[in-house]
C-alpha positions in Angstrom: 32.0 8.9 0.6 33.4 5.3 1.9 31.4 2.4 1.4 30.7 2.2 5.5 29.4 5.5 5.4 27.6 5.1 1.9 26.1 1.7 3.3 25.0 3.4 7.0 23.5 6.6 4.9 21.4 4.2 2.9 20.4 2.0 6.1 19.1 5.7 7.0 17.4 6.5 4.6 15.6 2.9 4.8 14.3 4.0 8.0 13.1 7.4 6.8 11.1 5.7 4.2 9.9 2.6 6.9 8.5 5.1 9.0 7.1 7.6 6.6 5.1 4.7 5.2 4.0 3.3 8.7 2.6 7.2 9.4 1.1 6.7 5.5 -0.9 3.5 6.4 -1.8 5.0 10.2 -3.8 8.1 8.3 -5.1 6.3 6.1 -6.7 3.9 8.3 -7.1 6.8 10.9 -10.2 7.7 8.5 -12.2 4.4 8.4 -11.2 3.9 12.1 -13.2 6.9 12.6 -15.9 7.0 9.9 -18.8 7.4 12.2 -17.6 10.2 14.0 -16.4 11.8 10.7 -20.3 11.0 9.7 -21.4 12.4 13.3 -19.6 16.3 13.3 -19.4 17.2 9.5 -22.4 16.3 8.1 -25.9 16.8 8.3 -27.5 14.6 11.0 -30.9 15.1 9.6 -30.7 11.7 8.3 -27.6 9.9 9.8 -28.0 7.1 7.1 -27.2 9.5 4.4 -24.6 11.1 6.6 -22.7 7.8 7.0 -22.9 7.2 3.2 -21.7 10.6 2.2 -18.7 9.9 4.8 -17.7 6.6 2.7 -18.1 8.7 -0.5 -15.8 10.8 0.6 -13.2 8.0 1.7 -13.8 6.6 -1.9 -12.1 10.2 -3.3 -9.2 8.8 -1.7 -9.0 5.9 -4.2 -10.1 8.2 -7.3 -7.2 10.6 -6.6 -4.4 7.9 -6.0 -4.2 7.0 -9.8 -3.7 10.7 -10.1 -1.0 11.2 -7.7 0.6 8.5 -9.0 0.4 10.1 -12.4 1.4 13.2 -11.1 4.3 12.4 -8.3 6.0 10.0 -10.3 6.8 12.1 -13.1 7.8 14.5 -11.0 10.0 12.4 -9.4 11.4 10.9 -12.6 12.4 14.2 -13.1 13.5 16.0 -10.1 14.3 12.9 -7.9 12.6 10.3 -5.3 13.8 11.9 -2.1 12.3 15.7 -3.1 8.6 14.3 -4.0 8.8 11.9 -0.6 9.3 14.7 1.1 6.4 16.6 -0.6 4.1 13.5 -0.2 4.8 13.5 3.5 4.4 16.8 3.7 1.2 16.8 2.3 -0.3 13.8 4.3 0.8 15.7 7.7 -1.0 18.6 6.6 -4.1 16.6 5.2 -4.0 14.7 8.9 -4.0 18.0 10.7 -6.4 19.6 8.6 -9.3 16.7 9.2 -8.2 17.3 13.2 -9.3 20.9 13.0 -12.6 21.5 10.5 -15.1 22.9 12.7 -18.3 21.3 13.3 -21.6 20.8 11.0 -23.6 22.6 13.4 -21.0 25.2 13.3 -20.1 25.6 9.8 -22.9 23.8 8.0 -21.4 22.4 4.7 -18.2 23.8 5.0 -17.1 21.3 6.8 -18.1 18.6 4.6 -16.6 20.4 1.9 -13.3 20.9 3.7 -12.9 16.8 4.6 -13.4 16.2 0.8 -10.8 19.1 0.0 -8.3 17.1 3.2 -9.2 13.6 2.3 -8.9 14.4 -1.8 -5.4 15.9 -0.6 -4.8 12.7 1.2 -5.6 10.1 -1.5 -3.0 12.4 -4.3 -0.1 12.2 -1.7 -0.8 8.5 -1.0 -1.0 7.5 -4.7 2.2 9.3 -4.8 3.6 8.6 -2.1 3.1 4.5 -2.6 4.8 4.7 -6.0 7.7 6.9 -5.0 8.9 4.9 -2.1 8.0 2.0 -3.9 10.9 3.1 -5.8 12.9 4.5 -3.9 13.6 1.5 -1.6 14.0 -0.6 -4.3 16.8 1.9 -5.6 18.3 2.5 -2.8 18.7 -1.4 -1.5 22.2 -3.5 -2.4 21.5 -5.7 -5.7 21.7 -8.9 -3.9 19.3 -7.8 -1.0 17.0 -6.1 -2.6 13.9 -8.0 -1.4 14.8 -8.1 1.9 14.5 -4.0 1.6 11.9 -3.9 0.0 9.8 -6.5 2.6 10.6 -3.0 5.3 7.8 -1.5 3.0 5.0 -3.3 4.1 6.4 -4.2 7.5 5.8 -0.5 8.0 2.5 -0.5 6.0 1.0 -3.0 8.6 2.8 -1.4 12.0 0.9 1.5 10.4 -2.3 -0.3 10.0 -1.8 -1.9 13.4 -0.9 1.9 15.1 -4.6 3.3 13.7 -6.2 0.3 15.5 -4.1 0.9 18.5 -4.9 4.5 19.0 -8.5 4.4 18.4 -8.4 1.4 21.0 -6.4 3.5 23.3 -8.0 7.0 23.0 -11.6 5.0 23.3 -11.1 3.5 26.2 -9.3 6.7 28.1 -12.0 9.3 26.8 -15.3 6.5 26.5 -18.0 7.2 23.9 -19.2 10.9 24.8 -15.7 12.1 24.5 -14.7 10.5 21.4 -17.9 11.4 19.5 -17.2 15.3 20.8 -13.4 16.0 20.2 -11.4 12.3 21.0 -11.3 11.7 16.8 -9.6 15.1 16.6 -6.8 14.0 18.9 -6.0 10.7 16.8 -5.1 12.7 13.6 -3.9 15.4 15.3 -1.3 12.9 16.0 -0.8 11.5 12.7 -0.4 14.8 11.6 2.5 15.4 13.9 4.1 12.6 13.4 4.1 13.2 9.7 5.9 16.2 10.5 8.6 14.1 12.4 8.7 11.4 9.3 9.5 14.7 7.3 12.5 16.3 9.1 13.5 12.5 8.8 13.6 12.5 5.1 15.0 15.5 4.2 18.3 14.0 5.4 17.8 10.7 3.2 20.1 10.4 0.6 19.1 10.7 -3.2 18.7 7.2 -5.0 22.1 6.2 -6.4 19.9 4.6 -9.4 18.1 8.1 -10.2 21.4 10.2 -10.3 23.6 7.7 -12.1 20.6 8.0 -14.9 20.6 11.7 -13.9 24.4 11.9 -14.8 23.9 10.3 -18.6 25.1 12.5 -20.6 22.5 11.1 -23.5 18.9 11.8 -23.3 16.6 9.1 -21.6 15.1 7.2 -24.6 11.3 7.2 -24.2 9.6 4.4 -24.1 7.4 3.0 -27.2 3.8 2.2 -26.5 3.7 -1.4 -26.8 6.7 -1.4 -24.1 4.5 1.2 -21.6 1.4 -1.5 -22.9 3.7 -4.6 -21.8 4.9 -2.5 -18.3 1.2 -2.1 -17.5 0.0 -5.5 -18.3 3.0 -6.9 -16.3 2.2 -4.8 -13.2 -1.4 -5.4 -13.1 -1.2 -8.9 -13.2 1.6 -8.9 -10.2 -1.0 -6.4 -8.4 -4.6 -7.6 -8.9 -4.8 -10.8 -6.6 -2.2 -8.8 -4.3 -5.0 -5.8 -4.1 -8.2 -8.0 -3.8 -7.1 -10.4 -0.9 -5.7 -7.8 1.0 -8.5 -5.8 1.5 -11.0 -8.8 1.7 -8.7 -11.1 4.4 -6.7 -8.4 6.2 -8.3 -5.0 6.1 -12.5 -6.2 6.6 -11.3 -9.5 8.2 -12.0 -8.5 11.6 -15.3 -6.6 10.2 -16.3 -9.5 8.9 -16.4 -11.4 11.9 -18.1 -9.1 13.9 -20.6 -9.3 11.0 -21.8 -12.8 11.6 -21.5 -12.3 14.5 -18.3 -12.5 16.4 -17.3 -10.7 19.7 -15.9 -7.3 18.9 -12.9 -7.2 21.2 -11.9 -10.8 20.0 -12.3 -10.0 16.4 -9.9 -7.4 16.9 -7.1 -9.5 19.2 -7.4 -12.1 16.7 -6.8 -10.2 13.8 -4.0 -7.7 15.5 -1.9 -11.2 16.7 -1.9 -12.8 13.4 -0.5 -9.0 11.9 2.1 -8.9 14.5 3.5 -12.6 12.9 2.9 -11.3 9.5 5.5 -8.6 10.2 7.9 -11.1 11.6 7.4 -13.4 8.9 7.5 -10.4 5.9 11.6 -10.3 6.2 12.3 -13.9 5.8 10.1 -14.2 2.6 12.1 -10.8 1.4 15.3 -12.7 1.9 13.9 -16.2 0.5 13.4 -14.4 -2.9 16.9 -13.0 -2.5 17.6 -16.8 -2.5 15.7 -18.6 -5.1 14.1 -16.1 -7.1 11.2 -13.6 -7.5 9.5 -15.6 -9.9 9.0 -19.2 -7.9 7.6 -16.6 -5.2 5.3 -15.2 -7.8 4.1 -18.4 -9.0 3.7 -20.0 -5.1 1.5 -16.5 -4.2 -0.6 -17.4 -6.9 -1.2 -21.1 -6.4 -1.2 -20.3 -2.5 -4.6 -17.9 -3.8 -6.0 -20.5 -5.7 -5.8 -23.1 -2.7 -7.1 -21.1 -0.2 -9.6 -18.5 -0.8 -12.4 -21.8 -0.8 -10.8 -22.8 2.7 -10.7 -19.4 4.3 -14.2 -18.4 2.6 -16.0 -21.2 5.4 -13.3 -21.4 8.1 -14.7 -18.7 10.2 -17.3 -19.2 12.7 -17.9 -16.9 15.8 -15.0 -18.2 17.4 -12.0 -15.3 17.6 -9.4 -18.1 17.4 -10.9 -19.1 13.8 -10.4 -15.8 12.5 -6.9 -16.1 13.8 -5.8 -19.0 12.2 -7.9 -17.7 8.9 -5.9 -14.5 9.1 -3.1 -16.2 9.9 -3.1 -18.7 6.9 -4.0 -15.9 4.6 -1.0 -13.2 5.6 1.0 -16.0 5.5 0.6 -16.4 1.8 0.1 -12.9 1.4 3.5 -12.2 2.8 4.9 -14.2 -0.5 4.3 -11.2 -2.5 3.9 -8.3 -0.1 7.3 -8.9 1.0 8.7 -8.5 -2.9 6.2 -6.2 -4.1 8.0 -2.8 -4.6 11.2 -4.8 -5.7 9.1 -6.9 -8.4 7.2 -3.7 -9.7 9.9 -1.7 -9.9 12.0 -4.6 -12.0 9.6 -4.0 -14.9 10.3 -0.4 -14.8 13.3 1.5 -16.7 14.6 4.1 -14.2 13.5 7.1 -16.5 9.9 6.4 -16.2 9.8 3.8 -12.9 8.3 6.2 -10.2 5.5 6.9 -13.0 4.8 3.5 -14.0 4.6 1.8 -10.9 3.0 5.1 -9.1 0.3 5.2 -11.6 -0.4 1.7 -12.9 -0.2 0.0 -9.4 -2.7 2.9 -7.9 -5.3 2.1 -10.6 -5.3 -1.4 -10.0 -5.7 -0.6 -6.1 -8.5 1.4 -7.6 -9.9 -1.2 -9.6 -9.5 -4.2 -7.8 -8.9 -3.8 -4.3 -11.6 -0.5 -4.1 -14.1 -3.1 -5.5 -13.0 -6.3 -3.4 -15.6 -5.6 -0.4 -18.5 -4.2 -2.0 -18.2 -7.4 -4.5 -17.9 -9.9 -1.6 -20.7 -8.1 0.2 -23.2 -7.7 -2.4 -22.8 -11.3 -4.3 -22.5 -13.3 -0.5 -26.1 -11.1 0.0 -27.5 -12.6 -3.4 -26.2 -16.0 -2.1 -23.8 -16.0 -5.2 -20.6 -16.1 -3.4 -19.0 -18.7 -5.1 -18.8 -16.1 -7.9 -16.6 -13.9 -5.7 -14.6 -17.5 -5.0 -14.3 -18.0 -8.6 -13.1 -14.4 -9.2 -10.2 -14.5 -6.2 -9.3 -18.0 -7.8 -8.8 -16.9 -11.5 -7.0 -13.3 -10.2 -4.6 -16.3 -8.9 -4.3 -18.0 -11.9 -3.3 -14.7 -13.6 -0.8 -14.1 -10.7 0.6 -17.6 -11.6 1.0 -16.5 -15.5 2.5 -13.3 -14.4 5.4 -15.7 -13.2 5.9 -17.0 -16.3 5.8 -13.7 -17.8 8.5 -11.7 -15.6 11.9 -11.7 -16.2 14.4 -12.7 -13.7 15.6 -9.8 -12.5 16.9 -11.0 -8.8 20.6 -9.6 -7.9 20.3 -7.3 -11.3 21.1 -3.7 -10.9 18.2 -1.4 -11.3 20.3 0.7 -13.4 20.3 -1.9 -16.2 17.0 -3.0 -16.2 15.1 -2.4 -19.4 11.9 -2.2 -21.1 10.0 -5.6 -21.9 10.9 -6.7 -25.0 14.5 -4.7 -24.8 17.8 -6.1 -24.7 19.1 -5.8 -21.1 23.1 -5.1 -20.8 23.9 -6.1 -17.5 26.9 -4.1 -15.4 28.9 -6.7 -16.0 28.5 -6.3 -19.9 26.4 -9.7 -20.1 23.1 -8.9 -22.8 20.3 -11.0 -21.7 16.4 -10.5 -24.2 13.7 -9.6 -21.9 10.7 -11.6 -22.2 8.0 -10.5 -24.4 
């Protein structure tokens, strides 16, 4: 294979993996878009408080079972390759997407149906927790050395065209059907189509090339070493402390921004504009902070997400009022710094990663800090802002900063390195061009 057609089959692939994670995000959202008509036809409406809460239970499996799918998928994939298990992640999420579409009613089924959305929705969290580390992974693999952030920023570009898709639909099919409609069959018709569009992403990857990375360590004809556990100790602390501040901001400024709002207060409709406008200039502005740390570095990007956390989170905690336009610029501010990492964040996990246990590590370790940080984030901000103690929650967001900020200072340097020689923590690192640089402790 030339380098022309080596280089188009890998721009390929990119897209398989951009839009796979776009219909990822657009299910995943699908199910808090729709919570209360998840609440309304498969459980008991006997007391619809208790209905509700057994609904967000149930979207709380999702969390539970991505640590396990990251577990699961990534050592299968460290195995048996990054483009087999995408395929089997995606394949899973269409069918968990057109399973939800078609349980029969409570009144029809009794608790068979809210047995089946926690069999769908616990299918759902394993093939995201896998699927997130995987392609994590696999874009970072698959990119050129010296662009390897700009790659990896078409990760969450597709995350939040996802995010942004969910919103759209439910918008869409609400005002086309109105409120009667959409509580009797219109939810049914949004995953319905995230189901069959999962189906398309699938037929898309099957035709993706293998990571370059995974068979060149496939082709060895030595045996992987396996990694000590202070190394797998030093891989998980690394991670965690790239991820936590990462985890918690995203779901407290992007994901219940607009909720928020509403919460004190703010027109609906506005709340939403606001919040979809300042995503559309995130995704524009995710590329050029890919290519920045292409530039100068993935550490100084690092280190200026973390003191961009501890600046702001005071500023954006009191900057919104009822006004849409301040939950705009709030959003706006925030996604802007956000962006820093998001852009770099499956480049900079997978750089702590060996290759033989990368999909694993970063599949596993970056779901449980999802789990244990940015599952937490909005009950934490709700419940200590209700005991008028929220500059605890301040304080919190400010010191996961500061640890992003040391995590900088912990990294190495791995910017134009080739994944294939990346090492262990504490390893020496022989580069491809013979050069042996010590990893940082």
């Amino acid at each position: 294979m030339n380098n022309s057609t080596s280089h188009q089959g890998r721009l390929a692939s990119l897209r398989a993996a951009g839009i796979g994670n776009a219909l990822e995000w657009f299910d995943w959202t699908l199910y808090a878009t729709f919570s209360v008509y998840l609440s309304r036809n498969l459980f008991d409406q006997t007391d619809p408080r208790s209905a509700m809460l057994a609904t967000l239970a149930v979207f709380a499996v999702g969390f539970v079972a991505r640590p396990i799918g990251g577990l699961l998928f990534g050592r299968l994939s460290d195995r048996l390759g990054r483009r087999t298990i995408m395929v089997i992640t995606m394949l899973l999420l269409a069918v968990s997407s057109l399973g939800i579409a078609i349980i029969p009613a409570y009144s029809n089924v009794g608790l068979y149906a809210s047995a089946g959305l926690l069999f769908f929705r616990l299918m759902q969290g394993l093939a995201h927790g896998g699927e997130t580390g995987v392609s994590y992974t696999y874009v970072a693999e698959i990119a050129p050395s010296q662009h390897r952030g700009l790659w990896s920023s078409s990760v969450y570009v597709g995350v939040t065209l996802g995010v942004m898709a969910a919103t759209a639909v439910a918008a869409a099919l609400t005002w086309l059907l109105g409120p009667e409609a959409m509580n009797d069959y219109g939810w049914r018709i949004g995953f319905a189509i995230g189901g069959v569009l999962g189906i398309y992403a699938l037929f898309l990857r099957r035709s993706a090339q293998e990571s370059h990375v995974f068979e060149q360590q496939q082709g060895q004809t030595h045996a992987s070493r396996t990694l000590s556990r202070g190394e797998v100790l030093r891989i998980a602390r690394n991670i965690v402390m790239l991820a936590a501040a990462a985890n918690v901001t995203y779901y407290a400024w992007v994901t219940f921004g607009a909720a928020s709002a509403i919460a004190r207060g703010m027109d609906a409709t506005g709340a939403y504009v606001a919040s979809l406008l300042a995503q559309i200039i995130c995704v524009c502005w995710l590329p050029v902070c890919g290519r920045l740390s292409d530039r100068v570095g993935r550490k100084p990007m690092v280190i200026a997400w973390g003191i961009c956390v501890m600046l702001l989170t005071y500023p954006l905690s009191i900057m919104v009022t009822t006004e849409p336009y301040t939950l705009f610029l709030a959003q706006l501010l925030g996604l802007s710094a956000w962006a820093l990492i998001a852009a770099i964040f499956p480049a900079v996990l997978s750089e702590q990663v060996p290759t033989q246990a990368r999909a694993q590590g970063v599949g596993f370790v970056s779901s449980v800090s999802v789990a244990v940080f940015g599952g937490t984030a909005p009950y934490l901000h709700s419940y200590l802002n209700g005991a008028d103690l929220g500059y605890l929650y301040i304080g919190y967001v400010m010191g996961l900063g500061l640890l992003t900020v040391v995590a900088g200072y912990f990294i190495e340097e791995t910017v134009g390195i080739d994944l294939a020689d990346i090492q262990a923590p504490g390893a020496r690192m022989t580069t491809s061009t013979g050069r042996s640089v010590a990893s940082q402790p």
